[in-house]
N, C-alpha and C positions, 0 to 999 in steps of 0.2 A: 229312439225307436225308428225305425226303415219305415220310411212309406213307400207301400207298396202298391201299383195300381196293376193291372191285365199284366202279362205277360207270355209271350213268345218270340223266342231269340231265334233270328237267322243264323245259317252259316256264313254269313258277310257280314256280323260283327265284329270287331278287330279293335283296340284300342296300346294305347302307347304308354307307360307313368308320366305323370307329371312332372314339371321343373323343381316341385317341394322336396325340403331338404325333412329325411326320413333318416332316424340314428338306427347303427348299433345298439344293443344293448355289450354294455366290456363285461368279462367275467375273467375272475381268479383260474383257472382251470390248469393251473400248473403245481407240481411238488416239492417246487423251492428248489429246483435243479436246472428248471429251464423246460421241461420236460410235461406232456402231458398225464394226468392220472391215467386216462386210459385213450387211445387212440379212439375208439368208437369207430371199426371200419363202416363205410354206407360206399357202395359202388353207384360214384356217380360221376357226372363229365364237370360241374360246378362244385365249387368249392365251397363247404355247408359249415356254417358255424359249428364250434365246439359243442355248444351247449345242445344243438340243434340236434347233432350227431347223437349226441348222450340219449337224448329221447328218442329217435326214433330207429337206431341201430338194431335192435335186436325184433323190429316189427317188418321190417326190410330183410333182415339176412336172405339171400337168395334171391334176390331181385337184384335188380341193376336201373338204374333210370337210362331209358330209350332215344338213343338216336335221332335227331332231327329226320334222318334219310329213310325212319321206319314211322313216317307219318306222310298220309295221301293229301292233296292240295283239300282238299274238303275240310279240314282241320284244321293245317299249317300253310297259309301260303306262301310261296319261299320268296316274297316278292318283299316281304317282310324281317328284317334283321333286330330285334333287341335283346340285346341279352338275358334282359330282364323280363323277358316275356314268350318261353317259349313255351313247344306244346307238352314237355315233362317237368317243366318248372318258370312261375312267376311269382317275382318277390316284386311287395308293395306293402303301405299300412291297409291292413283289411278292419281295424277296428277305431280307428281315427287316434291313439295316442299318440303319434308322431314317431313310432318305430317301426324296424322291419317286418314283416311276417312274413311264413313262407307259406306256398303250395308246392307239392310236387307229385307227380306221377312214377311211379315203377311198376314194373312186368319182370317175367318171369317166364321163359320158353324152356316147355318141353318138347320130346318127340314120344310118338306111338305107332310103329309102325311107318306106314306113310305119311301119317299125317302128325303138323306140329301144331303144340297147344302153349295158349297163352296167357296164363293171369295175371289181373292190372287189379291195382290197389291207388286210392290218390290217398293222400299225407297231407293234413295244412296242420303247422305250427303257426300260434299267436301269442304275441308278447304280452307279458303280466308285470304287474309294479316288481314283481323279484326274478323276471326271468324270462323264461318262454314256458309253455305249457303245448303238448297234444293236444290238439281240438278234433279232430278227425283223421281216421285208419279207415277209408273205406273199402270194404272189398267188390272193384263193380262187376265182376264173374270172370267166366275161362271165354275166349274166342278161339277157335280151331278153323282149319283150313289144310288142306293137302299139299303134298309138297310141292306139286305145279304152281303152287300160288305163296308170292313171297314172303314173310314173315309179315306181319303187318299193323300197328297199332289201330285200336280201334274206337279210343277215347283219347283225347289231349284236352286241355285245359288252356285258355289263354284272359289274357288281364283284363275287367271290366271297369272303367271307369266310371269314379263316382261320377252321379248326374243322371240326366235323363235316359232313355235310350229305348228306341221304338225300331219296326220294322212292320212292313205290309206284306201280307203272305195273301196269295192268291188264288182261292179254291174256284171249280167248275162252276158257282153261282154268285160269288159274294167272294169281296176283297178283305180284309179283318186288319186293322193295324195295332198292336198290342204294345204296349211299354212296361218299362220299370224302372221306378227311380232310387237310385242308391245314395245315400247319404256318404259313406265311405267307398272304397274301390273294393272291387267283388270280384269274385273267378267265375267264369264260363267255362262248363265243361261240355267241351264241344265233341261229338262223334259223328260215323260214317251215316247214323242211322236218326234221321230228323227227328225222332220220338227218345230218343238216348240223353236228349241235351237240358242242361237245367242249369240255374244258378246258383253261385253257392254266397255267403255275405257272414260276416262276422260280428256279433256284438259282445263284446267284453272279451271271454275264450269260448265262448259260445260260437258253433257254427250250423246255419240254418241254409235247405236248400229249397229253393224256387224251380220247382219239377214241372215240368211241360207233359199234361194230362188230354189229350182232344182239345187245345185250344183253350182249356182251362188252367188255372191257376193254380197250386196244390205245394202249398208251403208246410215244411215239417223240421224238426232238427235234425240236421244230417246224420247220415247211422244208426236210425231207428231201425231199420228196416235189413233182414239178415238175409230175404228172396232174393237181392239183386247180386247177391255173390255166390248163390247158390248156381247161377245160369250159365249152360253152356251154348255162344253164339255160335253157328255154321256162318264162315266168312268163303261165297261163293265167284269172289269174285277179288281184284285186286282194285284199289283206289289210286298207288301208284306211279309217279311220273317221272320218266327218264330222268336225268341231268338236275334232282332235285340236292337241293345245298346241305350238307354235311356238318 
């Protein structure tokens, strides 16, 4: 069990994977030809395991997972390179068996007229003694914005590592420093809007999210809740920065 104490995550939390050696799970996924049963297309810029695809291919169709260059320094700093850790996709063990798990991020841009619309959905697969399994399809709503203002993501997600991890946020009377300790390595889903942001941590295929409520703490299993994909944001403004990395 996750001991859990206070929690609120800054935007200048940032973490790296560790040197631990994390498998594969192999899978049969061929027809005795060389060949796979089914491709499972997922439009994405990383390369997703077979099995991984199998699951979550038909929950994606119509998404695409986002660009580095469609995320503002407030999420992604570009000062930061791991592969393994970006703001549409971090792989790590999220349930301490010693295998891979994923997180990923997709969206989906339409237009209406002048203005374009956006729906983000996050994805974490976690590994099982026979496989991988779905743990969360969340739908986090639509963001719209006009077309003076450039397409733009408005949630990313980056790697938390297990362990401590505090921050001191600063209000007009009183400094507050909040933590959270994780047993195994967690996702941060980080967005533009300081009230958007929460943790998400794995136990077994089970995934559970640590949501930032005023400064309180408000633990639940993640996708209980059907409000958050019902919303649609007004994005007034761009986050944005020239010359960011690709």
């Amino acid at each position: 069990m996750k001991t859990l104490k206070a929690l609120l995550i800054g935007s200048a939390l940032l973490s790296v994977i560790t040197g631990c050696t994390i498998l594969e799970v192999p899978y049969d996924d061929h027809d005795g030809t060389g060949h796979h049963h089914d491709d499972y297309y997922v439009d994405a810029y990383v390369s997703i395991p077979y099995e991984v695809r199998r699951l979550i291919s038909d929950r994606v169709d119509g998404y695409s997972m986002p660009p580095v260059s469609r995320y503002g320094y407030e999420i992604y700093p570009v000062d930061i390179d791991d592969p393994f850790n970006r703001p549409s996709y971090v792989s790590s063990d999220f349930n301490g068996d010693g295998v891979y798990d994923y997180a990923y991020m997709f969206s989906a841009v339409s237009w209406d007229g002048a203005d374009w619309y956006l729906d983000t959905k996050m994805i974490v697969v976690t590994s099982t003694w026979g496989g991988y399994e779905l743990s969360l399809d969340l739908d986090l709503g639509t963001v719209t914005g006009s077309a003076d203002i450039p397409v733009e993501e408005y949630w990313g997600i980056r790697l938390l590592e297990s362990g401590i991890h505090s921050v001191t946020e600063f209000y007009p009377d009183v400094a507050i420093e909040e933590s959270v300790d994780l047993i195994y390595d967690g996702i941060y889903l980080a967005s533009i809007d300081p009230d958007e942001r929460s943790v998400f941590y794995a136990e077994n295929t089970d995934v559970y999210e640590i949501a930032i409520d005023f400064g309180a703490v408000a633990k639940k299993k993640a996708g209980t809740s059907k409000a958050r994909g019902d919303r649609v944001i007004k994005l007034t403004k761009s986050t944005l920065k020239t010359g960011t990395a690709n």
